[in-house]
C-alpha atoms as one frame of an Amber mdcrd trajectory, in Angstrom:
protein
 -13.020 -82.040 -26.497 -13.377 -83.020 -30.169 -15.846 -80.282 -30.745 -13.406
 -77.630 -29.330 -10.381 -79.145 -31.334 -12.824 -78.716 -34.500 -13.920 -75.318
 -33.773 -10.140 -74.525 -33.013  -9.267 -76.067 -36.488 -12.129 -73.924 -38.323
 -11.198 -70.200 -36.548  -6.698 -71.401 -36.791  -7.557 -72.069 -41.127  -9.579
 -68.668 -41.196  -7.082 -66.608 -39.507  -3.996 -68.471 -41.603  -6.429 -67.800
 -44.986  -6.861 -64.505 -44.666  -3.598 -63.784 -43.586  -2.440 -65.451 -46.801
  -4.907 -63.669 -49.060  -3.793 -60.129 -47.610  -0.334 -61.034 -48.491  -0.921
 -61.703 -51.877  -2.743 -58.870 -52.293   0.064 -56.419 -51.198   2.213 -58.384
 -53.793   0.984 -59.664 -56.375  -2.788 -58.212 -56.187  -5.687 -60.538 -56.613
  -7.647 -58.764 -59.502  -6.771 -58.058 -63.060  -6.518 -54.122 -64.257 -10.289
 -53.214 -65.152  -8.677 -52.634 -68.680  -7.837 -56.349 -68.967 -11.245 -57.486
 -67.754 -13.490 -55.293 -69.514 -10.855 -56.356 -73.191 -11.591 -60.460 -71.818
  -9.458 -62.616 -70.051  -8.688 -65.672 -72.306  -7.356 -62.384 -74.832  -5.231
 -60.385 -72.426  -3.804 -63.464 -70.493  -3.745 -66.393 -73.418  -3.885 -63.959
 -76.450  -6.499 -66.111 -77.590 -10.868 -65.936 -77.781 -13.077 -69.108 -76.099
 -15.716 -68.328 -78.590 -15.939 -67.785 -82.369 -17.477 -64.389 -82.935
């Protein structure tokens, strides 16, 4: 019985998960432009560099 309630637990969070991730996606999106990647992220989202160049 435990074993099924586990296994129940494990698929319930998958489904909910992946539900959730879709719906951020159709929002919000879940990657940055390629433009703001390829630039760097600590520039295009902090305005700032991690390292000294």
């Amino acid at each position: 019985m435990q074993t099924k309630a586990v296994l129940l637990t494990i698929v319930w969070s998958a489904i909910v998960s992946f539900i959730a991730f879709k719906l951020v996606d159709l929002v919000v999106g879940l990657r940055v432009a390629e433009d703001e990647e390829r630039e760097g992220l600590d520039i295009s989202s902090h305005g700032e560099t991690a390292y000294q160049r």
